[in-house]
N, C-alpha and C positions, 0 to 999 in steps of 0.2 A: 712827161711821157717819153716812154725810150720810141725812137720811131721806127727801129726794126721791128716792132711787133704790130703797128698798124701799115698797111701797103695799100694805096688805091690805085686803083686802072679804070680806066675808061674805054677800052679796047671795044666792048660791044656798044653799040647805041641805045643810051637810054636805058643803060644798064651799067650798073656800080659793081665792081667788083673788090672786095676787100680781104686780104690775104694776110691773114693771123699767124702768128710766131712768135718763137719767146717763150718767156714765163710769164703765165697768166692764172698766177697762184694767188692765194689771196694775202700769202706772206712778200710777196714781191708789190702789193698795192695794185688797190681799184686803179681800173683808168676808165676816165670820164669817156661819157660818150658829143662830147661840145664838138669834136675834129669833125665827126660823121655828122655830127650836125652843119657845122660849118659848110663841108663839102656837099650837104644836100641841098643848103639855100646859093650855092654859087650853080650850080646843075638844076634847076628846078623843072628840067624835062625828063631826073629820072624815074623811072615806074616801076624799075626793080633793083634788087640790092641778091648778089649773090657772095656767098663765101667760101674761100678755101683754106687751110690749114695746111702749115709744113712739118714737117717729119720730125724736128726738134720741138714740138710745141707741147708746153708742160701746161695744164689746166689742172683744176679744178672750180667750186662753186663762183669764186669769183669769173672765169668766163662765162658761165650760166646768167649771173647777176650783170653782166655787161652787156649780154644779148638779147636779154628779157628788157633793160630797157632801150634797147636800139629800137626791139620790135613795138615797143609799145609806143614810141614817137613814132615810127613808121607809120601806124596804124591812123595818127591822125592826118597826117600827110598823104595817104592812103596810098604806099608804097608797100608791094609786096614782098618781104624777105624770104630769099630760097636758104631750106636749113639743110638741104642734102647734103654737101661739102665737109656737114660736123662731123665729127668720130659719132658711130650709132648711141657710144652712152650718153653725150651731150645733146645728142637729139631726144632722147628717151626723157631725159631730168628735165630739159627743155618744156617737153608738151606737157610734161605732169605739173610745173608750175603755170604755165599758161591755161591747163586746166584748172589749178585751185584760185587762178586769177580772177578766170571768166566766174565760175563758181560762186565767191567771199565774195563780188567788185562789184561786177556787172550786171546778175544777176537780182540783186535787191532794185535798181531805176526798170528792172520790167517789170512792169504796171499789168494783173491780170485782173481783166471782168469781173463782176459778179457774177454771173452767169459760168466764166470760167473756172471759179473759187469754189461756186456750188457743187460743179459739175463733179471736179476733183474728190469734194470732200462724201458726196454719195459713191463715187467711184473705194474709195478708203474705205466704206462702211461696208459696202456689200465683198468688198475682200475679206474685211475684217471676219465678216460673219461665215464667207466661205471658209475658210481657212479655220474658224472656233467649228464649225460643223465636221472639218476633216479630222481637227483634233479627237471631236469628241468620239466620231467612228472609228480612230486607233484607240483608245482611250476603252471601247465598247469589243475592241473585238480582242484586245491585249485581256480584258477580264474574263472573255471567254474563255481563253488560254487558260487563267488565272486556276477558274473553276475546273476547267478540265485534267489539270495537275500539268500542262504543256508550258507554260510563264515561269520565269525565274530570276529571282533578285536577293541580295543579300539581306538575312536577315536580322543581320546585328546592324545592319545601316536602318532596318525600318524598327526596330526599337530605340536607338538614336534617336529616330523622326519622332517616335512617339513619347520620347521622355521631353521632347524639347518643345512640343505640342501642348504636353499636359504639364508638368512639375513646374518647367520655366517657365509657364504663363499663369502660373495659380495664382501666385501675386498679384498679380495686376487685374484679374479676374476679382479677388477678393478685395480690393479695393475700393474699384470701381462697381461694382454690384452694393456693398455696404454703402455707397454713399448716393447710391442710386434709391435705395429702398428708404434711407434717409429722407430725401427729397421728396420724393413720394409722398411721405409722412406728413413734411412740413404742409409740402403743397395743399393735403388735401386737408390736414385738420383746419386751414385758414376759413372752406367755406362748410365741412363740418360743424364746424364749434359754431356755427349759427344757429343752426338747428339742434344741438344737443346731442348729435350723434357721433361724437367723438370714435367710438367703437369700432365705427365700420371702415377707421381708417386698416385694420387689419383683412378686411375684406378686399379694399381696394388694393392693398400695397401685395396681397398674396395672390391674386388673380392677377393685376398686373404681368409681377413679376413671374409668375410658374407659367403663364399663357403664350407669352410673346415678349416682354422687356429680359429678360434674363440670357433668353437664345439669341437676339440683335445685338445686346450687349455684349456680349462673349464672341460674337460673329463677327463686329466690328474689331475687337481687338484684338481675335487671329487673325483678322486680314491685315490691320496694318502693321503685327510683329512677325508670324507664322506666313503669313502669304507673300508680303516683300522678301524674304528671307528666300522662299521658294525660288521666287523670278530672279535674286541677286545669281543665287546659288548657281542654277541652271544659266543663266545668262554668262556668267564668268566662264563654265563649262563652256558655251557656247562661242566665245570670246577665244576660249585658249586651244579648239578645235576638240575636246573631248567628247563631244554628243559624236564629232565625225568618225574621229577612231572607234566609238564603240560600233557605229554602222557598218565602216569596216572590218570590226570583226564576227557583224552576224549579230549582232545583240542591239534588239532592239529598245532606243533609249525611253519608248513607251513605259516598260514593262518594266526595263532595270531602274529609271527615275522618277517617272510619274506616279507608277501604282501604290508603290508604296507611301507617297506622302496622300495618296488620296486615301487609303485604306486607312492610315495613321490617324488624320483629322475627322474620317468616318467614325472612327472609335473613340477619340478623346473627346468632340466637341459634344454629345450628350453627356459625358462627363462630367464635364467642366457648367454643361447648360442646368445640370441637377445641383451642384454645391453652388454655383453664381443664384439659383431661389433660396440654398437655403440663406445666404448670403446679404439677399435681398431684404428676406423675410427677417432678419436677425436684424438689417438697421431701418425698418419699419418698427420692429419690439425696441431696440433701445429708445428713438425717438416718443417713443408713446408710455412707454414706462418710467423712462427717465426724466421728459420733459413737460407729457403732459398728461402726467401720475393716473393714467388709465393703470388697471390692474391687470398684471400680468397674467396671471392665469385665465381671464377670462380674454384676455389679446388674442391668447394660443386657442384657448374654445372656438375663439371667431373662426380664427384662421383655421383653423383643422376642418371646419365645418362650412368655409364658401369655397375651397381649393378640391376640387371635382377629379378623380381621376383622367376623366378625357380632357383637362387640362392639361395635366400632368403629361400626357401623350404629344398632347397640341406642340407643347414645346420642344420636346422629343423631335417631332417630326420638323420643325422650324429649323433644330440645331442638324440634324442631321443632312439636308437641303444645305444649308448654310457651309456646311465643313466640305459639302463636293465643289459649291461656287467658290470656296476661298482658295480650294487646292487646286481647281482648274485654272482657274486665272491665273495663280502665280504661276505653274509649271507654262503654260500656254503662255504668256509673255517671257519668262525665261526662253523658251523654246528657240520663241520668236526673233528674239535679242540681236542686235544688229551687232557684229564685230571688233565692239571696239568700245572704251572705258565708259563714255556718254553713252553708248545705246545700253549700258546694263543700268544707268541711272534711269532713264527715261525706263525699264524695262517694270523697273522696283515701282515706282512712283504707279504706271499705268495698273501694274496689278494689285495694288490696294484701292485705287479709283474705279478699277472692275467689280473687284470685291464687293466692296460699301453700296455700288449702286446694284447689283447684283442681287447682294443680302435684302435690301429695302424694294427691290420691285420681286423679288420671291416672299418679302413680308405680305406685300398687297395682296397679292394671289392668290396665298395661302390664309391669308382671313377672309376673301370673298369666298373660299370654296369650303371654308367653316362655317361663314353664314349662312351660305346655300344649304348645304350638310344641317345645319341645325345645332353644330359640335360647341 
């Protein structure tokens, strides 16, 4: 250690005084903090530690990294360090790590209540819900605009939305529906074929499927391709300050980002909810034609003949429900999105776990208010 860069005095009582000089770069080498230690167990009546700096003194991080940890030995010696004497930027870089210290360090050994934990997490919930009710009232008044010909958004960005809603996700629609009506199949001709009524597995698997499994199905799989995509989107927006600049320029990010993917998914997911039955209904007919040499023609008789028009509706109305909860959560977590590369993960993830739970308690609702209805 060069010793013009460390200087102690003792001039006041009970007071250190340590006068910094030099080069205190980090190409010049750490210097230990063992001296200040040294000189703190030969004085152990000091209770404060002040600093000053001379006019030649060259820093960077490594003076940072020598002060953070004087202070942090200080701390259990329970000697207060004055950091006014620093240049303002090294008091500034100073707190900011001493705050991601407390932060990352210290903060995990505070032990809180359960009572504390509860409190918290009711307090989270009823935000949550405020804050999804304020959406939904911009959300409500941004479509009044909509309708009144006063809202405006581009409209090659909402056929974008809508190609990538509908074409991109046929795939995987058609998939997953075929293997669903499949299963269907299997499942039911096992306690079918006890009774000899193989037949009505066409019954089952087209009422299923056009009533309620084709719209959940489809529901679920725009929320976790269509609805994460939304929250990324908007959240990275949110991240790089774009939702801000459009506010600054008068343009509200309601109307120019939200409406469109809500109108987009308004439109495609009864789409998508009409070809996922026929889809369904097509691997309930292979599985029974092909495996368990039921006659086709009369597969299709059934099915034409237990699939109800107000079925046909039922699902209609499931999917169309479904495509405002997938597109609200994502935008509404996007929205929400905290600044920074982890809150657009966290942002993605929550808006497919809104979605999914979302979709399955507006299934519940909307079949109790069927069977009330009689539909």
């Amino acid at each position: 250690m060069l010793p013009e860069k460390l200087v102690f005095d003792y001039s006041i009582p009970k007071t250190l005084l340590i006068k910094l000089s030099g080069d205190w770069q980090i190409s010049a080498g750490l210097l230990s903090t063992d001296e200040v230690t040294s000189q703190l167990n030969s004085h152990p009546d000091i209770v404060q530690i002040n600093i000053s700096v001379s006019q030649d003194l060259k820093w960077d991080s490594g003076l940072i990294t020598f002060l953070l940890k004087l202070i942090r030995e200080c701390e259990h010696k329970k000697i207060n360090v004055a950091r006014e004497g620093l240049p303002q930027e090294a008091q500034k870089l100073l707190s900011l790590a001493l705050k991601v210290h407390e932060k990352d360090i210290l903060s995990p050994n505070v032990r809180e209540s359960f009572l504390e934990r509860t409190g918290e997490k009711v307090l989270q919930i009823i935000e949550g819900l405020r804050s999804g009710l304020y959406f939904l009232g911009d959300i409500s008044v941004s479509f009044g605009r909509l309708i009144t010909g006063k809202s405006y958004f581009r409209w090659d960005d909402f056929m974008l939305i809508v190609q990538r809603c509908g074409v991109e996700t046929l795939l995987l629609v058609s998939l997953i529906s075929l293997l669903v009506g499949m299963i269907l199949a299997f499942v039911g001709s096992i306690q079918l074929k006890v009774f000899g009524a193989q037949i009505f597995i066409s019954d089952m698997v087209g009422i299923a499927m056009v009533r309620v499994l084709s719209a959940v199905m489809t529901g679920i799989i725009v929320s976790g391709r269509i609805g994460a995509s939304f929250a990324a989107e908007l959240g990275m927006m949110q991240a790089n300050e774009e939702i801000d600049a459009l506010k600054t320029l008068g343009v509200s990010p309601v109307e120019f980002l939200v409406i469109p993917r809500i109108l987009a998914l308004v439109i495609m997911m009864p789409i998508l909810t009409i070809y996922a039955d026929l889809m369904g209904v097509l691997g309930g007919f292979i599985i029974s034609a092909g495996m368990l040499n039921l006659n086709p023609v009369e597969y299709l008789n059934h099915t034409q003949n237990a699939i109800k028009l107000s079925y046909v509706w039922v699902g209609l109305i499931h999917s169309i429900v479904f495509g405002v909860i997938v597109a609200v959560a994502g935008c509404l977590r996007g929205i929400e999105c905290e600044r920074n590369a982890a809150g657009v993960g966290i942002a993605t993830t929550s808006a497919v776990v809104t979605g999914i739970t979302g979709i399955v308690i507006a299934t519940a609702i909307i079949t109790y208010i069927c069977q009330f209805l009689g539909v």
